[in-house]
N, C-alpha and C positions, 0 to 999 in steps of 0.2 A: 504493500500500500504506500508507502514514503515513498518509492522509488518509481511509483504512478504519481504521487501528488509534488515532486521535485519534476519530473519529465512536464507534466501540466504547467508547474508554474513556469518552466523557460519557453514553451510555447507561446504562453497567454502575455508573460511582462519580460521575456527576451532574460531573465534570471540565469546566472550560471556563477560557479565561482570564478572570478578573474586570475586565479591563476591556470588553472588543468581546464575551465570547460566544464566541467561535474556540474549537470543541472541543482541551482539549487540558489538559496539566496548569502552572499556575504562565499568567505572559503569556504571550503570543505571541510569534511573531517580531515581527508588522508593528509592535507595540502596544511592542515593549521595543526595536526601532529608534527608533519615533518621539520615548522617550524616552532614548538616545544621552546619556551626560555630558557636558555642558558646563561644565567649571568654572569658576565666576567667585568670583576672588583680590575680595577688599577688607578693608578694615582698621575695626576699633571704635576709637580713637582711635589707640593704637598697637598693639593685639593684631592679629593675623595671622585670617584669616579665608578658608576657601573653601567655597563651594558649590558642588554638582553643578549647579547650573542653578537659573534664577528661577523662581517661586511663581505659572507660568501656566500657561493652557490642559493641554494633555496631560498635565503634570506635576503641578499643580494639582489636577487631577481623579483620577489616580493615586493621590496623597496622602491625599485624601479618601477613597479607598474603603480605603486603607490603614491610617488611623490611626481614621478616625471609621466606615467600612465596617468594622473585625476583618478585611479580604482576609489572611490569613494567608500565601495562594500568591503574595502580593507580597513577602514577606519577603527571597528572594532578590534578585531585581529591585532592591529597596530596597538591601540590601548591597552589591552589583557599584556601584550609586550613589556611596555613602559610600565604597565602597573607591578609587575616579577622587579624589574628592577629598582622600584621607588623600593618596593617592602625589603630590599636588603639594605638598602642606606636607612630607613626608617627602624627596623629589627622590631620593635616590640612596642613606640610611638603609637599614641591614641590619634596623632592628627597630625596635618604635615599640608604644607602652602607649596602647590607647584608653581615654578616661575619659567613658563615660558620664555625661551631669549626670543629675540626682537628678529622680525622678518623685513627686508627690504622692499620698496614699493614692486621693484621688478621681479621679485618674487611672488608677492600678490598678485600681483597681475599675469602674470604668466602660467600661475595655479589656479587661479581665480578664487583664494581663499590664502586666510593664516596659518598656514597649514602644522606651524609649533602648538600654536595656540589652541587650533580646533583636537589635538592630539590631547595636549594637558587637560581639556575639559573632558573629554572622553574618559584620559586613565584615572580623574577625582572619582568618574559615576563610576566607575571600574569599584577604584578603590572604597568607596563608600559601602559598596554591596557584600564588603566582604569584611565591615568596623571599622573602618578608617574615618575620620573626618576629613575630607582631604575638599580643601580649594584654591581655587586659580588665583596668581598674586600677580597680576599683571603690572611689574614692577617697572621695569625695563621699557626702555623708548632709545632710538638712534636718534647720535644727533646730527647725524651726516652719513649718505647715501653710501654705503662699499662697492668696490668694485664684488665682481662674478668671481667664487672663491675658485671654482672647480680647479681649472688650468694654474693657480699659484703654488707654488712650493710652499713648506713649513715658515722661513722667513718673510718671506713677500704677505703668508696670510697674517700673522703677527701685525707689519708697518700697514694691512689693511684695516684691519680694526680694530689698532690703537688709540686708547680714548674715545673710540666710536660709540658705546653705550655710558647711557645717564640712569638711574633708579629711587625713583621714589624711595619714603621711606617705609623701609619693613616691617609690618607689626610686631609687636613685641610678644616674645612667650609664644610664639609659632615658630618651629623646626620648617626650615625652604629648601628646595631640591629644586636644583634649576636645570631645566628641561631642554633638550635639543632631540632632533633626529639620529644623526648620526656623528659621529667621533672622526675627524680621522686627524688632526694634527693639536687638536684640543685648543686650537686659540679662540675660537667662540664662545668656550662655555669660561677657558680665561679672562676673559673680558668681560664678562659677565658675573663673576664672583669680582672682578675688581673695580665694576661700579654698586655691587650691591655692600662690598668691605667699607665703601664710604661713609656709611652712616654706624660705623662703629662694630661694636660685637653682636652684632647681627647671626642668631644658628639655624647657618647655612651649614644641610649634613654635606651635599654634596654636589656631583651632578648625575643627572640620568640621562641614558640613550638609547635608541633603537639598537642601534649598532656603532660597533669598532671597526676601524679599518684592520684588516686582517694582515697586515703586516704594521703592527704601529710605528711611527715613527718619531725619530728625539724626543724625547720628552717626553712620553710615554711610558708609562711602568706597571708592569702587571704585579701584582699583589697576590 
């Protein structure tokens, strides 16, 4: 019977999972086993850092249809991700402010959404479902447009978004975990804990990601 009423729904609303095809709405089972959280702890020099999993094959590919595909019905999938890895910087915390880092217009525009932002709000209902108090601390604002990171080396990303973000101030007596997609030379989420270290001792556990580049590079350290 499921297997008639997933065949009807891609019929009727064109439903399949975006990654394999498998009629049905959002991933699959086989397709959201295969990518299972794996969190891997390491550290930007001394900031706290975890990933759901490294920046390969199944995940990899995920991502891609996620962020540069618009797969919208990954959104979930993507949360339950991001939520594995809040709950290891969190450990046993009643409650925890995610802080989206800041997206570029050309980025919005090109996704036609916030797509950090719309992630954090997913993995709070994520996390709320399972005791968490968890909400969006939309801290963080650029104060100057970055260039396109993809094509920069470790240096070059650094001189691009030095000084680039500004942060309101953090509520008090909330633990913050500031949010990105993906890791791969860690200057964004750097720059990010160093406009939120402005307003003082600020408990920030750390940061969270989709994913790690799967070869990390300088500055990077697994734990």
């Amino acid at each position: 019977m499921g297997e008639l009423w997933r065949a009807a729904l891609d019929l009727v609303l064109g439903a399949c999972c975006p990654l394999c095809g498998e009629p049905g709405a959002g991933a699959c089972r086989r397709c959201a086993t295969a990518l299972a959280p794996e969190p891997s702890p390491f550290t930007l020099g001394a900031f706290e850092v975890v990933a759901a999993g490294t920046h390969t094959d199944a995940r990899r590919d995920a991502l891609l249809a996620w962020k540069v595909g618009g797969e919208v019905a990954l959104d979930a999938l993507m949360a339950h991700q991001m939520a594995a890895a809040v709950l290891v910087l969190l450990e046993d915390g009643p409650s925890v402010g995610l802080v989206p880092v800041p997206t570029t217009r050309r980025s919005r525009r090109e996704r036609g959404r916030d797509l950090v932002a719309d992630l954090a709000a997913r993995t709070a209902t994520v996390l709320a479902e399972v005791g968490v108090g968890a909400r969006v601390e939309r801290l963080l604002r650029l104060t100057r447009q970055t260039r396109d990171q993809h094509a920069l080396d470790r240096s070059s990303r650094r001189r691009n978004l030095a000084g680039s973000m500004r942060s309101s101030e953090p509520p008090r007596g909330v633990p913050l975990v500031l949010v990105d997609d993906v890791v791969t030379t860690g200057a964004t989420l750097l720059e990010a804990a160093r406009a939120v270290s402005r307003w003082g001792p600020a408990e920030v556990l750390g940061g969270a990601a989709l994913a790690v580049a799967s070869h990390p590079t300088e500055g990077i350290r697994s734990r």
